[in-house]
C-alpha positions in Angstrom: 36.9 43.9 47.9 36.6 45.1 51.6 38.5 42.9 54.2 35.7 40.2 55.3 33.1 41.7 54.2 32.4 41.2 50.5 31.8 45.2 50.1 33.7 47.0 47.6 35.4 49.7 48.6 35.4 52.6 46.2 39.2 54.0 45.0 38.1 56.8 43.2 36.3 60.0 44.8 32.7 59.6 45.0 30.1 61.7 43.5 27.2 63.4 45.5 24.6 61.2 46.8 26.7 58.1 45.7 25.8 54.8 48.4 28.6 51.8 48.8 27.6 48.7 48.3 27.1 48.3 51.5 27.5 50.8 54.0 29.4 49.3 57.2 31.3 51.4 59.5 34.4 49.6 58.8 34.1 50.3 54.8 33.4 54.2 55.5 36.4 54.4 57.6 38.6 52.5 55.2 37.5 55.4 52.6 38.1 57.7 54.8 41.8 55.7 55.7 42.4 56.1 51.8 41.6 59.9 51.3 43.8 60.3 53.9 47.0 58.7 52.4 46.9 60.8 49.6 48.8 63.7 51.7 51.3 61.2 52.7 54.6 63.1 53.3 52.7 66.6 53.0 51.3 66.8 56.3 54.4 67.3 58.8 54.3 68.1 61.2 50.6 67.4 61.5 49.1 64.4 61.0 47.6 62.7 58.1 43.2 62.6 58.5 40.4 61.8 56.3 37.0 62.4 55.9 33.4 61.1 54.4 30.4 63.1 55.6 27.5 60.4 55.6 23.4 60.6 55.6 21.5 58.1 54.9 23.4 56.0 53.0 24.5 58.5 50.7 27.8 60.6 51.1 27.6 64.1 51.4 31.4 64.7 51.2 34.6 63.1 51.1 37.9 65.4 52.4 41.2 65.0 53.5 44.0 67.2 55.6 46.3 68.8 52.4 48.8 70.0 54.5 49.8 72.1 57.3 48.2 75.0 57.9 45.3 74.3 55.8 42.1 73.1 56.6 41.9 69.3 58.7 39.9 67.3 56.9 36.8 67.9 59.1 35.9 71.2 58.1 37.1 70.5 54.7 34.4 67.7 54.4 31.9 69.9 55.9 32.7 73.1 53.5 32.3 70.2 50.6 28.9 69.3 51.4 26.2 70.0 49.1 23.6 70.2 52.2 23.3 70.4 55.4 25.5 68.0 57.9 22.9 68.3 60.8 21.7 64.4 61.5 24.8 63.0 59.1 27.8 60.7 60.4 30.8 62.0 60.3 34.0 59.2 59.5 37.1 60.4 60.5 41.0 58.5 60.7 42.1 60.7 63.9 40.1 62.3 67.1 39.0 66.2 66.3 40.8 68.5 67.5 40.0 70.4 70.6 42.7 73.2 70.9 43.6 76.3 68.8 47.0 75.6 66.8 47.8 76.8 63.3 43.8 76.5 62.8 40.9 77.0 65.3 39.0 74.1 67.0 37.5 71.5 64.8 35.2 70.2 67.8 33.6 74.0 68.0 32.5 73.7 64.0 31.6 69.8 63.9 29.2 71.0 67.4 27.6 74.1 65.8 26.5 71.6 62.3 25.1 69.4 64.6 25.8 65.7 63.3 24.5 62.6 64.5 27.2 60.8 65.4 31.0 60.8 64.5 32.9 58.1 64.3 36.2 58.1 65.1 39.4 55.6 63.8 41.5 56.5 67.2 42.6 59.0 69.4 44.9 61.5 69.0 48.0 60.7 70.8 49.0 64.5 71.3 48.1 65.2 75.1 46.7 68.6 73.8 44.0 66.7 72.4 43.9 63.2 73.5 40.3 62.3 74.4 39.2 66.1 74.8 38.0 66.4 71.5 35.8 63.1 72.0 34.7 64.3 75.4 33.4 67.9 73.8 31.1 65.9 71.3 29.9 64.0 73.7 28.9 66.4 76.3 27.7 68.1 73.3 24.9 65.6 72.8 26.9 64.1 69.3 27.4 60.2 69.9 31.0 59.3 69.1 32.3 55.6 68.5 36.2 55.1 69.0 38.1 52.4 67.5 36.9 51.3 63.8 39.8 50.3 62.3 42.3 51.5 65.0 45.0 49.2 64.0 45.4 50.9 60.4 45.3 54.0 61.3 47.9 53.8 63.8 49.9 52.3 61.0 49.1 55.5 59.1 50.2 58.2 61.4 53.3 55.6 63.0 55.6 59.0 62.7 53.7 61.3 63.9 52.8 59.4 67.2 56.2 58.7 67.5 57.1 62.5 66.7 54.2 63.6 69.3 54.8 61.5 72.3 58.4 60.9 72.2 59.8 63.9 70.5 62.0 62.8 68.5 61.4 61.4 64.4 59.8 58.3 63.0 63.5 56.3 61.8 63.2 54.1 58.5 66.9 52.4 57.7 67.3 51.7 54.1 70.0 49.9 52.3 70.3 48.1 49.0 72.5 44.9 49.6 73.0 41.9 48.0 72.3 38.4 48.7 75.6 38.0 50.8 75.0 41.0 53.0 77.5 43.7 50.7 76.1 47.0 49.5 79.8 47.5 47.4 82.5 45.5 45.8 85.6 45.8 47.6 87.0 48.4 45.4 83.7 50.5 46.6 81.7 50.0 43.7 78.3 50.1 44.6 76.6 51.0 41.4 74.1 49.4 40.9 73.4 46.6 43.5 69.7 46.5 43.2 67.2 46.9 39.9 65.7 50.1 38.1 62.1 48.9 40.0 63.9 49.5 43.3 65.6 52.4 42.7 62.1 53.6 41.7 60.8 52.5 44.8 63.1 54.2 46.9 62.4 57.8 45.0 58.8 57.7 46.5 59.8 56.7 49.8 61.6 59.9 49.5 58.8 61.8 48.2 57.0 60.7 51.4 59.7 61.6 54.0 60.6 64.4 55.6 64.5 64.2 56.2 66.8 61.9 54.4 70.2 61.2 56.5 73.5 60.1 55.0 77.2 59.9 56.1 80.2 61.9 54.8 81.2 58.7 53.2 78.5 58.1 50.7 79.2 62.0 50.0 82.6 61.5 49.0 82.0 58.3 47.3 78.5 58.6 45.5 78.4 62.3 44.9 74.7 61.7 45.5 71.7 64.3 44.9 69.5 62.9 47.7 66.3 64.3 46.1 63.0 62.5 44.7 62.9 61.8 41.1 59.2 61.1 40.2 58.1 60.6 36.3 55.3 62.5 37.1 55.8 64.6 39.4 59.3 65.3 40.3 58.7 64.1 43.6 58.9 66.1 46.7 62.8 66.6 47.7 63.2 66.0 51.7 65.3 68.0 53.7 69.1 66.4 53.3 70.9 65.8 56.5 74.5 65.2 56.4 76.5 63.8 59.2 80.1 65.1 59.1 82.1 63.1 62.0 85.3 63.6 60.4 85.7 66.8 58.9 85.8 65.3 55.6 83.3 67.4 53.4 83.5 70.2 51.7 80.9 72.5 49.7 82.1 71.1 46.3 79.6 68.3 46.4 76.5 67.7 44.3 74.2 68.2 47.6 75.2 71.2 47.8 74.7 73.0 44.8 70.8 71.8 43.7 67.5 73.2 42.3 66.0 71.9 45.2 63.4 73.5 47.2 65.0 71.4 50.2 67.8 72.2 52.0 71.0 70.7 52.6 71.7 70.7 56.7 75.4 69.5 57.5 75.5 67.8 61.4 79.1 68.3 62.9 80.8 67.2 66.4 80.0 70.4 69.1 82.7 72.8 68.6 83.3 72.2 64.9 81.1 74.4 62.0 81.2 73.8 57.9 81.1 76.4 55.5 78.4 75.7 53.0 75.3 73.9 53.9 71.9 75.9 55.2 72.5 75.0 58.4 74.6 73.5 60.6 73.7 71.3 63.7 76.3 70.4 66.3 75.5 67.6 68.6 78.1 65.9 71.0 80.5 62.8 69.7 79.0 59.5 70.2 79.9 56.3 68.8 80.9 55.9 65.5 81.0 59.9 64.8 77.8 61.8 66.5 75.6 61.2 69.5 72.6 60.0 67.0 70.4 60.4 69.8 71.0 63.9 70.3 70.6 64.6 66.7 67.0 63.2 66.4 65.9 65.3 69.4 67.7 68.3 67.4 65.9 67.2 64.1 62.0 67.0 66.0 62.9 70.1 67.5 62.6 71.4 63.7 59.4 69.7 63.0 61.5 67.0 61.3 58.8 63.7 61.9 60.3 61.3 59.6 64.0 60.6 58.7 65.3 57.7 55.8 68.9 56.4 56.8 70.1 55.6 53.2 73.7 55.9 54.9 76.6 53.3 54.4 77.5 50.5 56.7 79.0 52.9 59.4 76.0 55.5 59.5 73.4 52.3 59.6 75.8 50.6 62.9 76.0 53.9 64.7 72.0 53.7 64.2 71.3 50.5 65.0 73.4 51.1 68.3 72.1 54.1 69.5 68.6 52.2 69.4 67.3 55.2 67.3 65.9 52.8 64.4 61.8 52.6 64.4 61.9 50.1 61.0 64.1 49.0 58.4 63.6 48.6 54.4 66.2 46.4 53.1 66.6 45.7 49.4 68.2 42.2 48.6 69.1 41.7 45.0 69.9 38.0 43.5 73.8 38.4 43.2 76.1 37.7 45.7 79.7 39.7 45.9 81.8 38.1 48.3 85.1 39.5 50.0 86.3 39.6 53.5 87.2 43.4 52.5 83.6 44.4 50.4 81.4 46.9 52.3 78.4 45.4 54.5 74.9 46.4 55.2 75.8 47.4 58.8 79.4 47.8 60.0 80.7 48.6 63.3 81.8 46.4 66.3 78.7 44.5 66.3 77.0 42.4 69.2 79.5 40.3 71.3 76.3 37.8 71.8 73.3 36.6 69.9 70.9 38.0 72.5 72.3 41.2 72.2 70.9 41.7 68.3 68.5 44.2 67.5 65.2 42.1 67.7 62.6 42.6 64.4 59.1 42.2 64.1 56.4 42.5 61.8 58.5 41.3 59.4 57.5 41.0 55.5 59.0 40.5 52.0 57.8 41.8 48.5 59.2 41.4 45.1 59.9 44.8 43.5 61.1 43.8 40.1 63.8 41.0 40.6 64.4 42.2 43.6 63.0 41.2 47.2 61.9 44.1 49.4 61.9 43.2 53.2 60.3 45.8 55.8 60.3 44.9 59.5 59.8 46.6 62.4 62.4 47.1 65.3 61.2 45.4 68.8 60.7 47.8 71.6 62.0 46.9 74.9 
């Protein structure tokens, strides 16, 4: 049922002609929010849009952005229709474009079919476009309304504004730990700490992201393959980022040597190269290995929007200190480990004072088998 409203909210594409059950703003756009999920971790380094063409009641079409390069979801809902858009609404998650980039103006095609109104879930944060495209309808004669369900779709595309304004990745620090705070015995035994549902869980987070990041630790002690393993699918394998501080990998490991479509990048101290990987990025030293900072400008400046930290205790510190974490996804399995000498969630110095922690937000928690999933968000400022 939609939010508040008692209006069902189809989850399934609808056919020509088909009318809600009630036909609110808000329940269009939510459709339109859903079509537009479907290309999550496809769309980089674009953003993720949806579409339902509306007249009458009925909807004429229902689209979404694929991925790069092909058609945004505007012009794909208009090519969809079975007649005419002239006099229709137009529901859409992000602010047409305005400007030429890998495809040509949307706000030149949505003018010449001549709708209504448009309705628009919130601007586009890119300065290229922010508020142009709006301003073109309007001077247009189209009527645009800006804001229906804002809030979730700046949820939706949290990388990309992140990528667009601040150039520089969307961060997500994962780690599976258990109750007492270890993510290995003391011996370094670490498989496994959480449940089969988790592990699950963590393959389409994956499939969704663009760049997963680990240390040369969990390298030499995991022999990980860092790729997404979906039943039905096979998942879509991110781009593997290695961070080599130490000068302690070499190109025997698993990562290096996979039927991946991905590749395998290696990140070294300036000065220092690796033989093996399909690239190699050198940033200066920073604390605890590599400036972190540095490397997420170098990863946006590949179109890298999103990166998962699934790194050990020393690769999540140097993260959390460099202030380069956006949100964290911590699994907590029911067992506790104990040891003064067992590996923790995050290592490092750590905070002399209590005020000086890294300050969460938003925070939830979810069961994902007998596991407890908690997501929060990392306070700004």
């Amino acid at each position: 049922m939609g939010e508040g409203t008692g209006c069902r909210v189809p989850r399934r594409p609808l056919p020509y002609g088909a009318l809600f059950m009630c036909t609110t703003d808000e329940q269009y756009m939510r459709r339109a929010l859903e079509l537009a999920a479907r290309a999550r971790g496809r769309t980089s380094p674009n953003p993720m849009v949806g579409c339902v063409a509306v007249s009458n009641g009925r909807v004429l079409a229902e689209a979404y952005h694929a991925k790069a390069g092909a058609p945004h979801a505007e012009i794909a809902a208009i090519d969809a229709a079975r007649e005419p858009v002239a006099g229709a609404t137009l529901y859409v998650t992000l602010e047409p474009c305005n400007h030429t980039g890998r495809t040509p103006p949307c706000t030149e095609r949505i003018i010449a079919e001549r709708p209504a109104r448009v309705v628009v879930a919130m601007e586009d944060p890119n300065p290229l476009v922010s508020g142009k495209g709006v301003a073109a309808l309007r001077e247009a004669g189209i009527a645009v309304d800006v804001g229906v369900l804002e809030s979730e779709a700046r949820r939706l595309n949290e990388a990309y504004a992140k990528y667009i304004t601040e150039k520089t990745p969307f961060v997500i620090a994962k780690c599976a730990m258990t109750l007492d705070g270890k993510i290995a015995t003391r011996t370094g035994d670490s498989r496994w700490v959480t449940g089969e549902e988790s592990r699950a869980f963590v393959h389409r987070i994956r499939d969704q992201t663009d760049a997963i990041l680990v240390g040369s630790r969990t390298v030499m002690t995991d022999n990980p393959s860092l790729t997404a393993r979906l039943p039905e699918s096979g998942g879509y394998d991110p781009v593997r980022v290695l961070v080599d501080a130490d000068d302690y990998l070499d190109a025997s490991h698993r990562v290096f040597h996979l039927d991946s479509s991905a590749p395998t990048w290696v990140v070294v101290p300036a000065g220092r190269t690796f033989e093996g990987g399909a690239a190699v990025i050198e940033v200066p030293p920073g604390p605890g290995g590599v400036d972190m900072v540095q490397l997420m400008r170098e990863l946006a400046a590949r179109e890298i929007v999103s990166v998962l930290i699934e790194g050990g205790g020393a690769t999540l510190a140097s993260a959390f200190e460099a202030r380069i974490v956006d949100k964290l996804m911590f699994f907590i399995a029911p067992k506790i480990i104990g040891g003064r000498e067992a590996v923790t969630a995050v290592e490092g110095a750590g905070v002399e004072r209590m005020d000086e922690a890294v300050q969460l937000e938003r925070m939830s928690a979810n069961p994902v088998g007998e596991d407890i999933l908690i997501e929060a968000y990392v306070r700004k400022g």
